[in-house]
C-alpha positions in Angstrom: -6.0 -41.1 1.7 -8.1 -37.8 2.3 -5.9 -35.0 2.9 -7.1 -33.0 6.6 -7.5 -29.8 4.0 -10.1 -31.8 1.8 -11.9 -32.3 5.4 -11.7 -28.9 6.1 -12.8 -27.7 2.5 -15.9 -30.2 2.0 -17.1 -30.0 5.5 -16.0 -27.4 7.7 -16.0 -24.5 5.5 -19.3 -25.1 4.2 -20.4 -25.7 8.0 -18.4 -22.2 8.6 -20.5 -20.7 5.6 -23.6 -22.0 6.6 -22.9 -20.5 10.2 -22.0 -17.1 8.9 -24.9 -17.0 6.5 -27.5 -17.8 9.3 -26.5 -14.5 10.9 -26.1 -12.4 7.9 -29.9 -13.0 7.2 -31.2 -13.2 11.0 -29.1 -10.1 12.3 -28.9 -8.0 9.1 -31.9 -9.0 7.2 -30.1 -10.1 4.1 -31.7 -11.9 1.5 -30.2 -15.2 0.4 -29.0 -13.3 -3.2 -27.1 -10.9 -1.0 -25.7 -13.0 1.6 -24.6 -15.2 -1.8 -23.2 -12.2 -3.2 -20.9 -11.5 -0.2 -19.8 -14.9 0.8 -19.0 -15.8 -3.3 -21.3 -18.8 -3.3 -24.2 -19.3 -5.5 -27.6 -18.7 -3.9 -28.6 -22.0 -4.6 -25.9 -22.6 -1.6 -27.3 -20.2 0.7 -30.9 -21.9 0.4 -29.0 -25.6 0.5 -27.4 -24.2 4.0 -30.8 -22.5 5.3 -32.8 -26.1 4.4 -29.6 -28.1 6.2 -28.8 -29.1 3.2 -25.3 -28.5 2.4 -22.9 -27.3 5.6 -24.1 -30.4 8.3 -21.4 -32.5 8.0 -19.7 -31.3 10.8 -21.3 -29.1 13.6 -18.4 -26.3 14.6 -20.7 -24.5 17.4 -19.2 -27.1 19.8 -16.5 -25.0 19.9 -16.8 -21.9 21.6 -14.1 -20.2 19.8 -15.3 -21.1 16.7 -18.8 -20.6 17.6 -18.3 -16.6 17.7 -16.0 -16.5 14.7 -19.0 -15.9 12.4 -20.2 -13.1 13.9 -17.4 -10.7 13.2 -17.0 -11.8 9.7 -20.4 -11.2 9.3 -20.0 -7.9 10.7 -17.6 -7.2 8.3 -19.5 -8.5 5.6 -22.6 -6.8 6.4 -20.9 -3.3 5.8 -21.4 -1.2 3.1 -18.2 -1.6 1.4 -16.9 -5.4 3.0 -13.3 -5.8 3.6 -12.5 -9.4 1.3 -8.9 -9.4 2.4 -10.2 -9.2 6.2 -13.0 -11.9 5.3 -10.4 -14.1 3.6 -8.2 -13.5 6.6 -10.4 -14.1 9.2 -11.8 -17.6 7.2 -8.3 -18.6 6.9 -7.8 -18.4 10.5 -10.4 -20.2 11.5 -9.9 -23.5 9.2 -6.2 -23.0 10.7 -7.6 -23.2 13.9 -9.8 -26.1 13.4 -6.9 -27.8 11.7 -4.4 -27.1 14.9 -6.9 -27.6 17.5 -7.9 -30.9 16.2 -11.4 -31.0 15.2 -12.3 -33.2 12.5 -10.2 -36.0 13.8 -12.7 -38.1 14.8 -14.6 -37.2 10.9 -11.6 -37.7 9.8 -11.1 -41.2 10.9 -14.7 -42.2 10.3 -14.3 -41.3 6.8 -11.2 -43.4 6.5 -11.8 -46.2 8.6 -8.2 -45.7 11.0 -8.0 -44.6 14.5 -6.3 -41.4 14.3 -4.7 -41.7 17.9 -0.9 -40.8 17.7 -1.8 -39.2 13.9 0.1 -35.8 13.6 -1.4 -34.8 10.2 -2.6 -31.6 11.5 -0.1 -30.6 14.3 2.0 -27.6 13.6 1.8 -24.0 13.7 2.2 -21.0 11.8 5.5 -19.1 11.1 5.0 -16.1 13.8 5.5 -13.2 11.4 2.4 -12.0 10.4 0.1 -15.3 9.8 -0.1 -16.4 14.3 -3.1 -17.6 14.9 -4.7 -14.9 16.9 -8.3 -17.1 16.7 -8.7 -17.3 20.8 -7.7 -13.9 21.2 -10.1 -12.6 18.5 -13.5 -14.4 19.1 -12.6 -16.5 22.4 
């Protein structure tokens, strides 16, 4: 049984790095060593997600709301002195949304070989203090 946050950590978030790296180096003229150095990866994974190597498994731009998310956390990490908490934040909140808004499903159930109609794996939502999902109000 593959957990919905092993989907989200072996495919979306390296989709979601790849996405964010793209636009560090084509709207801020990073290298791949400094994008690397402000995402945390090695630069071997920023060359693996320029060559389409790494980060394909799933394509996230299909989702408008999603599609935009990379562009302010590459804002923020393009700054002289990045914010990590707000990166980390602003990550989070995007696998969340992803997770809620059902978008690996159908990976999901191709990887396992089970329809996932009427699976509730991934419904839920956040306590509303502080961690709401604010995703479609941020980006969409």
């Amino acid at each position: 049984m593959i957990h919905p946050y092993e989907i989200i950590s072996k495919s979306a978030l390296p989709a979601f790095r790849a996405m964010i790296s793209k636009r560090l180096r084509e709207s801020y003229d990073m290298t791949q060593q400094e994008v690397a150095s402000r995402l945390g990866v090695t630069q071997a994974s920023i060359s693996n997600y320029a060559r389409k190597a790494r980060g394909v498994m799933v394509n996230l731009e299909t989702d408008s709301s999603v599609a935009k998310a990379p562009d302010e956390v590459a804002r923020v990490l393009s700054s002289e002195h990045p914010d990590q908490r707000e990166v980390l934040r602003l990550m989070t909140e995007v696998c969340d949304y992803i997770r809620f808004n059902h978008l690996l499903c159908t990976l999901h159930g191709e990887l396992e070989s089970f329809p996932v109609e009427g699976c509730a794996a991934c419904d839920g939502a956040l306590p509303q203090s502080s961690g709401t999902i604010r995703l479609k109000a941020s980006f969409g």
